[in-house]
Each structure stands twice: as C-alpha cells, then as structure tokens.
SEZA-157586 format. One record per atom (N, C-alpha, C): chain; atom name; x negated, y negated, z negated. Coordinates in Angstrom, 1 decimal, m for minus. Last residue first. Example, Ala and Ser with C-alpha at 12.3 -4.5 7.8 and 13.67 -1.06 7.14 Angstrom:
2
+-------+------+--------+--------+--------+
: kette : atom :      u :      v :      w :
+-------+------+--------+--------+--------+
:     A :    N :  m12.8 :    2.2 :   m7.1 :
:     A :   CA :  m13.7 :    1.1 :   m7.1 :
:     A :    C :  m12.9 :    0.0 :   m7.9 :
:     A :    N :  m13.2 :    5.7 :   m7.8 :
:     A :   CA :  m12.3 :    4.5 :   m7.8 :
:     A :    C :  m13.2 :    3.3 :   m7.8 :
+-------+------+--------+--------+--------+
***
This chain:
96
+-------+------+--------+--------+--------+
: kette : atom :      u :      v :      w :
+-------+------+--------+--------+--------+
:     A :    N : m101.9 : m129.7 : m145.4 :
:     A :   CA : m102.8 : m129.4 : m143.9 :
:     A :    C : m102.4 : m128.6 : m142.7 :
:     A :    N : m103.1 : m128.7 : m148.5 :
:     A :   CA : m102.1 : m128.9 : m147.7 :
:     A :    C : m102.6 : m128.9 : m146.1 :
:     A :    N : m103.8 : m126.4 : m151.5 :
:     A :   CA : m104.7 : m126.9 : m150.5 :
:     A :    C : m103.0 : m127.4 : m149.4 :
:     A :    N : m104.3 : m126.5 : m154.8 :
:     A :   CA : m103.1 : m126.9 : m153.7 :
:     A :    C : m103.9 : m127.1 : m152.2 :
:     A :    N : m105.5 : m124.6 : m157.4 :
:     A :   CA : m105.9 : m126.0 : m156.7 :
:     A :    C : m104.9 : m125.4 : m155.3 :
:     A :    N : m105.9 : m124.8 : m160.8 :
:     A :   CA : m104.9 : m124.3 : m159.8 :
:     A :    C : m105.3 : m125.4 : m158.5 :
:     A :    N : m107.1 : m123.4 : m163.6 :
:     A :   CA : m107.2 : m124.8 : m162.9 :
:     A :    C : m106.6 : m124.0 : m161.3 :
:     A :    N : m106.9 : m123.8 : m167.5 :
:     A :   CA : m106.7 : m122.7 : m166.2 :
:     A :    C : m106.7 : m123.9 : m164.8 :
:     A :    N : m107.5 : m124.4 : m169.4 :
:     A :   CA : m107.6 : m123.3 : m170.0 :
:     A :    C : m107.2 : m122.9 : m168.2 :
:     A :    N : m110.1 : m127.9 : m170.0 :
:     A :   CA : m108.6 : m126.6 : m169.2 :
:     A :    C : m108.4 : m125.2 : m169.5 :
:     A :    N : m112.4 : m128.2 : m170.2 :
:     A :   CA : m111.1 : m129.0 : m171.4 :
:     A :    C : m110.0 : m128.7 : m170.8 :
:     A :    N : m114.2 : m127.9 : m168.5 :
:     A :   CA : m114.5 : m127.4 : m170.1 :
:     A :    C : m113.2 : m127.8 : m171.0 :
:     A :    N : m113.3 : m129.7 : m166.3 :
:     A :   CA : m113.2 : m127.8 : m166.4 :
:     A :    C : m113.4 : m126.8 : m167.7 :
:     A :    N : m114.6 : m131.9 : m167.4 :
:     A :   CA : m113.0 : m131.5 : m167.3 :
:     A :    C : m113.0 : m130.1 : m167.1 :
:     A :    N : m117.4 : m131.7 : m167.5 :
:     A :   CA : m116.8 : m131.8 : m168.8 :
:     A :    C : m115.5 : m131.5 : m168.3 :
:     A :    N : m117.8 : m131.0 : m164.2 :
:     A :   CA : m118.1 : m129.9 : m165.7 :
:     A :    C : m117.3 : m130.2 : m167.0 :
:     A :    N : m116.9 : m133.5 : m163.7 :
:     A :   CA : m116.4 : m132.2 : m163.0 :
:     A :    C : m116.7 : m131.4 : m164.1 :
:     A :    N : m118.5 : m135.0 : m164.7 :
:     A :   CA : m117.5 : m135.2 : m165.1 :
:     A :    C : m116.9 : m134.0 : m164.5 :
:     A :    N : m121.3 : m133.9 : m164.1 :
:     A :   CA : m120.9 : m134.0 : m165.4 :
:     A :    C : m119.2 : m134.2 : m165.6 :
:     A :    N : m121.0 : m134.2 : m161.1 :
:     A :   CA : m121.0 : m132.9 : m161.0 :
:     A :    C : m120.8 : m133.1 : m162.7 :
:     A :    N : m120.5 : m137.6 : m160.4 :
:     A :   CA : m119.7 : m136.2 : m160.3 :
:     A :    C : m119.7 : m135.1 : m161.3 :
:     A :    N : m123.8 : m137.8 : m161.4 :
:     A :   CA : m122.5 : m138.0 : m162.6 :
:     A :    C : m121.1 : m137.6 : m161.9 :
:     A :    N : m125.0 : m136.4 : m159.3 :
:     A :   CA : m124.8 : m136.1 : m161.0 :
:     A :    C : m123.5 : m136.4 : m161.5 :
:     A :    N : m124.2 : m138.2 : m157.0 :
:     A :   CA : m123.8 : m136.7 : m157.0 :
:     A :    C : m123.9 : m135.9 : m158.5 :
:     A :    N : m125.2 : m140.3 : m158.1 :
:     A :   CA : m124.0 : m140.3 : m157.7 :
:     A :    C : m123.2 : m139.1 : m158.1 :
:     A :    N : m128.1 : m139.4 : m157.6 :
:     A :   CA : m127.7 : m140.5 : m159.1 :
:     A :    C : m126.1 : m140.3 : m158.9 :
:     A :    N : m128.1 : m139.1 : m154.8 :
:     A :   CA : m128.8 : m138.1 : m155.9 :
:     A :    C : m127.7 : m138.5 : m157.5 :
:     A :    N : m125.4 : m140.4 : m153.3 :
:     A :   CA : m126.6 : m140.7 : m153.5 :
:     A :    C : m126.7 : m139.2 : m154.6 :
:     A :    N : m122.4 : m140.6 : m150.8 :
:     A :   CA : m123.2 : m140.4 : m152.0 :
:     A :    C : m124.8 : m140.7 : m152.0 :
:     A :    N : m121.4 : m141.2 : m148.4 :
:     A :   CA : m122.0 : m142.5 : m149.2 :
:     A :    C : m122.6 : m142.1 : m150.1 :
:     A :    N : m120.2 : m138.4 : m147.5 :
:     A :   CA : m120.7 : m139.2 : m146.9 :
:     A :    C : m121.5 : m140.6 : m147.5 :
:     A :    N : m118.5 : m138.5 : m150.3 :
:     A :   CA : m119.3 : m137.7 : m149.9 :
:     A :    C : m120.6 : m138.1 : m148.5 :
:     A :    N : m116.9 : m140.6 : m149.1 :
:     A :   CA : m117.0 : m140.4 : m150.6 :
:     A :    C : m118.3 : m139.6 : m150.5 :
:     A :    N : m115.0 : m139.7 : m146.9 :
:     A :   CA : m116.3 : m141.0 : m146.7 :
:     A :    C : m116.9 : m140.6 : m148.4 :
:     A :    N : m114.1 : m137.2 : m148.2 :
:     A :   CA : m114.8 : m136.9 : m146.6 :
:     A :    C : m115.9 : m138.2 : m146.8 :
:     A :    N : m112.0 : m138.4 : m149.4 :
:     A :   CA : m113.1 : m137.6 : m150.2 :
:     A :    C : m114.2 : m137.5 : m149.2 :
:     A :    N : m110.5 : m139.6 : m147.4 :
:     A :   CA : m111.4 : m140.2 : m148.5 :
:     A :    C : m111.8 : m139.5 : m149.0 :
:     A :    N : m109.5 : m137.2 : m145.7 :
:     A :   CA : m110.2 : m138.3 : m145.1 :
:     A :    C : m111.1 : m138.8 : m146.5 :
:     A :    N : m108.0 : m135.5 : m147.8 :
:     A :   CA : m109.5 : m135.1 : m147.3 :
:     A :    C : m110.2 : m136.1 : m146.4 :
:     A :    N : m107.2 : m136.8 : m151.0 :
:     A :   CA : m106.8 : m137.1 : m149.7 :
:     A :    C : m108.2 : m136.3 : m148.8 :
:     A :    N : m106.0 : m135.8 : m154.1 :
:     A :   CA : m107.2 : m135.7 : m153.1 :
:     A :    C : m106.2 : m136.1 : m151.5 :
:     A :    N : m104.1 : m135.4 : m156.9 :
:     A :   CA : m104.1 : m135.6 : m155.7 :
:     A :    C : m105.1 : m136.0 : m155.1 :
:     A :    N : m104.3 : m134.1 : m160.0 :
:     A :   CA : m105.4 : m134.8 : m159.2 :
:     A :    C : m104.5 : m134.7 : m157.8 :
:     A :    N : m102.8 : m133.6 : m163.1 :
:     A :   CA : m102.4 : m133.5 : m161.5 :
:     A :    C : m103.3 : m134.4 : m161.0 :
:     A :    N : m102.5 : m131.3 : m165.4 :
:     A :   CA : m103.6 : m132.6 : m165.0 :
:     A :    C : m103.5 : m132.4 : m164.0 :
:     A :    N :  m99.7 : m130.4 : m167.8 :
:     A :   CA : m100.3 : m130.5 : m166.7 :
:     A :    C : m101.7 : m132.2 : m166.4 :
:     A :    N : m100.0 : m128.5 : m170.5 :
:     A :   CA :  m99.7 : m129.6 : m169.9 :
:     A :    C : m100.5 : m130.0 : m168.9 :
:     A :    N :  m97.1 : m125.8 : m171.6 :
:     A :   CA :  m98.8 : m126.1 : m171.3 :
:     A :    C :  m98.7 : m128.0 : m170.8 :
:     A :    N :  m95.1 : m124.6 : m171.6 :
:     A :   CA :  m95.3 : m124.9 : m173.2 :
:     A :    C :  m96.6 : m125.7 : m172.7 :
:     A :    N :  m93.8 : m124.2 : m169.4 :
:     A :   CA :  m94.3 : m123.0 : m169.7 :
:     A :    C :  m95.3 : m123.5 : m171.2 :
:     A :    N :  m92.7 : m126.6 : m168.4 :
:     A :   CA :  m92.0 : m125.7 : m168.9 :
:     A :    C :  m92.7 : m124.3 : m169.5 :
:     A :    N :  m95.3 : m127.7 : m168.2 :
:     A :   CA :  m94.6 : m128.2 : m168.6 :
:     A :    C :  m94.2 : m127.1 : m169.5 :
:     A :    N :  m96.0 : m126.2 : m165.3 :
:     A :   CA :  m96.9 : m125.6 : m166.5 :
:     A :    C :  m96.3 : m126.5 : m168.0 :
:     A :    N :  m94.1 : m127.4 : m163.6 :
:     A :   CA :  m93.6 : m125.9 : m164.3 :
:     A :    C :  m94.6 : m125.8 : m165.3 :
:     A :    N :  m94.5 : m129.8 : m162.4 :
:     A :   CA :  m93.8 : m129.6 : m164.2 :
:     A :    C :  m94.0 : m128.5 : m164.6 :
:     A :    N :  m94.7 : m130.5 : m160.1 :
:     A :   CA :  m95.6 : m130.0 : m160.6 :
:     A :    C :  m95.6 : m129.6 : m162.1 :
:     A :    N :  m93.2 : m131.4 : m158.2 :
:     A :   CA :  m92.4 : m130.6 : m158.5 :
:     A :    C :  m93.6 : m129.7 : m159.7 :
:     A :    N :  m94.6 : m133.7 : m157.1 :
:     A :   CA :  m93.4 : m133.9 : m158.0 :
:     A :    C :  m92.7 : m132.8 : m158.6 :
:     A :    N :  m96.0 : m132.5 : m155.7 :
:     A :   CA :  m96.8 : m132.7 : m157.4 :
:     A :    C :  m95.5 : m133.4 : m158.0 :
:     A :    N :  m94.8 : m132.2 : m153.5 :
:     A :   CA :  m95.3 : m131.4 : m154.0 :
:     A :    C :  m95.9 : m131.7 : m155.7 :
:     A :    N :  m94.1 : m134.6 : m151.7 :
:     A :   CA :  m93.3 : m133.9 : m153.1 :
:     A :    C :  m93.7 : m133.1 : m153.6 :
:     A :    N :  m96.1 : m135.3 : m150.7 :
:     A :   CA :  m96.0 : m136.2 : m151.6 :
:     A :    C :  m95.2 : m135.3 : m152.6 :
:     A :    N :  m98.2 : m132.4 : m149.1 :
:     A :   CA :  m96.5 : m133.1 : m148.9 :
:     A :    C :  m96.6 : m134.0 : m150.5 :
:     A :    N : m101.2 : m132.3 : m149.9 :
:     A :   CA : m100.1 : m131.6 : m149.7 :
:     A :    C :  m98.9 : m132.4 : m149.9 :
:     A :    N : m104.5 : m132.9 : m149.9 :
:     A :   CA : m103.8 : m133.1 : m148.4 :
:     A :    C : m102.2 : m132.0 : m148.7 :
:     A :    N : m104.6 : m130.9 : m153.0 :
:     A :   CA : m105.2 : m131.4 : m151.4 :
:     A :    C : m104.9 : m131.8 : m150.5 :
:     A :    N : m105.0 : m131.1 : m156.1 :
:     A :   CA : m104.2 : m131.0 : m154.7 :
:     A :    C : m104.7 : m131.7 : m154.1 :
:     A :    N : m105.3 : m129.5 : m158.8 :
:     A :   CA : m106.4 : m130.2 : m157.6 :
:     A :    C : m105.6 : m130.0 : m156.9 :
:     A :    N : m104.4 : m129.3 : m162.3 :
:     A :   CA : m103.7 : m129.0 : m160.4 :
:     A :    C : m104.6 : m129.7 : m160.0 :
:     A :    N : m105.2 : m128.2 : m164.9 :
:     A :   CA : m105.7 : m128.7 : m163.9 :
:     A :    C : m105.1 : m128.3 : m162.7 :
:     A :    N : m103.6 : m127.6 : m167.8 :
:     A :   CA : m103.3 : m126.8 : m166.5 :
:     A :    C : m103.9 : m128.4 : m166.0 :
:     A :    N : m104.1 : m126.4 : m171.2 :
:     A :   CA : m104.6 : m127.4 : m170.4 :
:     A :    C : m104.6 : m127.3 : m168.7 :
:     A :    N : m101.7 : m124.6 : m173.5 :
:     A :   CA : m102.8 : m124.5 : m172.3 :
:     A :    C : m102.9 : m125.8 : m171.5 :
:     A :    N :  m99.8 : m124.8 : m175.4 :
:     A :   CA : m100.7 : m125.5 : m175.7 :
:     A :    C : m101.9 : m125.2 : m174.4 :
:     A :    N :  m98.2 : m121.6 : m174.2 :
:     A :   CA :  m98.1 : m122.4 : m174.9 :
:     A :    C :  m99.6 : m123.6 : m175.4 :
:     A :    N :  m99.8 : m120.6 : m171.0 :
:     A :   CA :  m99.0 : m120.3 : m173.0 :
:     A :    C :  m99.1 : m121.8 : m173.2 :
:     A :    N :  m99.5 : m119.0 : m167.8 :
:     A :   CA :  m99.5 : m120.0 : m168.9 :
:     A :    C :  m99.1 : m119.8 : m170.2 :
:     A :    N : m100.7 : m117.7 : m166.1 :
:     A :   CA :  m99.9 : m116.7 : m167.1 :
:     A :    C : m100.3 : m118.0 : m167.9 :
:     A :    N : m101.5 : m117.2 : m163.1 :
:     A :   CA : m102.6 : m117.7 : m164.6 :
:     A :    C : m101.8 : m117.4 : m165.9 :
:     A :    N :  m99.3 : m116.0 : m161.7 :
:     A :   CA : m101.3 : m116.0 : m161.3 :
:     A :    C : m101.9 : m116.6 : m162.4 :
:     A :    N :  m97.3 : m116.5 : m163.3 :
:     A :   CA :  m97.7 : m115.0 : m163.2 :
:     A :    C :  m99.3 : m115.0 : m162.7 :
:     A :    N :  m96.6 : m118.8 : m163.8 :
:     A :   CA :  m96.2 : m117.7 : m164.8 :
:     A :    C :  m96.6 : m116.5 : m164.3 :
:     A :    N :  m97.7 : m120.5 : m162.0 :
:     A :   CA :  m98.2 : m120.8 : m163.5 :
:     A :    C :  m97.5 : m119.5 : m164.5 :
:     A :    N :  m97.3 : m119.9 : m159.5 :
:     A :   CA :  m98.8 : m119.9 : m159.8 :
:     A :    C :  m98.9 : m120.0 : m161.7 :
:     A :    N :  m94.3 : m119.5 : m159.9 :
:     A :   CA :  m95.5 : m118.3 : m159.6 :
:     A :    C :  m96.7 : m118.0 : m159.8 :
:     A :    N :  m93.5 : m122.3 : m160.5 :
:     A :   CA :  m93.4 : m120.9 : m161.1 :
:     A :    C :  m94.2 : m120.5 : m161.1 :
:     A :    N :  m95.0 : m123.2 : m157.9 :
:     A :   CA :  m95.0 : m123.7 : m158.7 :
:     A :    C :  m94.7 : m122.6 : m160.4 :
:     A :    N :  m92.9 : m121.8 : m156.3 :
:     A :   CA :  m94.4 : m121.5 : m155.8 :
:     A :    C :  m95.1 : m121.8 : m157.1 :
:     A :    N :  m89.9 : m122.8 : m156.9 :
:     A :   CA :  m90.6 : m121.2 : m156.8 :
:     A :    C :  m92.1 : m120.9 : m156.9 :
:     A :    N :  m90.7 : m125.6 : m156.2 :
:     A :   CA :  m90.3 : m125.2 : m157.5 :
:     A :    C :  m90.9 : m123.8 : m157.9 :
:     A :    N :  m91.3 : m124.8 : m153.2 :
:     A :   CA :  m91.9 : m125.8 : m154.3 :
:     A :    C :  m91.8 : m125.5 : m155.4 :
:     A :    N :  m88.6 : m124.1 : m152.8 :
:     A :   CA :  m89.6 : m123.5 : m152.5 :
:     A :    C :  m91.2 : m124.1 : m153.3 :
:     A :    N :  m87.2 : m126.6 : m153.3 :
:     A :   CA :  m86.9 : m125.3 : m153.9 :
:     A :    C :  m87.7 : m124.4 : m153.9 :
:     A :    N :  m87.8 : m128.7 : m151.3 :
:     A :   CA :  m88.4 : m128.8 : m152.7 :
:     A :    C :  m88.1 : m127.4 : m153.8 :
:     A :    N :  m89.6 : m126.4 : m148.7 :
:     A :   CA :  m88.1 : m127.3 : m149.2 :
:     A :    C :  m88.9 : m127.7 : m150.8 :
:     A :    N :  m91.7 : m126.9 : m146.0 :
:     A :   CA :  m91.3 : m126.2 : m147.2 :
:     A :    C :  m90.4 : m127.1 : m148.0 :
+-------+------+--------+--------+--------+
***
C-alpha cells in the first residue's frame, strides 16, 4: 500500500467511520503495520482532534502476555480502562 493510500484510509477512518470534531481525543492501536503507516497518522490532526498513536509489535506483546501474573494483568486492565475513558474514539490498525 502506497503512502497515498495511507493518507486516504486514514481520512476515511477519521471522517466518516468515527466522524472526528473538533477537541476529540483519537486512540490509534497499531498492530504489526508498515513503519509508514503512523506517519501518515495526522488526519485526526486535520480534523481539529488529537491523535494517541500506540504501535504494538505481535512477537512482544505475544512474550508480555506469556510472563504475566494476576497483579500484572490488573494494573494493565486499569491503565487500559483509564485511557479508553480519556478518548472520544479509538481506531485500531491491524498489519500482517
């Protein structure tokens, strides 16, 4: 996929599948996707909002999960909850 197509997709997800405004908090979760891909990740930018770009690798999340503990797996699942409470919309990249 070109970086133009990127651009376009990027668009799409933030001006028509979530319909960004002005002052909105945009969570990208990317997954295993091309390096350029979050470089083209501005459009919630352009749409007045501001982006939270996570890149994920699925090998390291993979051992991550693998090592967890009970005590571990909480304070995940809090920080996971507090950020989802402080977005107005959350868009996730799957690559692969």
């Amino acid at each position: 996929m070109t970086d133009l197509r990127y651009q376009k997709l990027a668009k799409l997800l933030v001006n028509y599948s979530t319909q960004i405004k002005k002052g909105d908090h945009v969570l990208l979760d990317m997954i295993d996707v091309p390096t350029s891909f979050p470089l083209n990740s501005c459009a919630p930018s352009a749409a007045g909002g501001t982006p939270l770009v996570e890149v994920h690798h699925t090998r390291i999340s993979r051992e991550m999960v693998r090592e967890t503990n009970e005590k571990h797996a909480a304070l995940l699942r809090d920080i996971e909850l507090f950020r989802m409470k402080k977005v107005q919309a959350y868009i996730a990249i799957r690559g692969a």
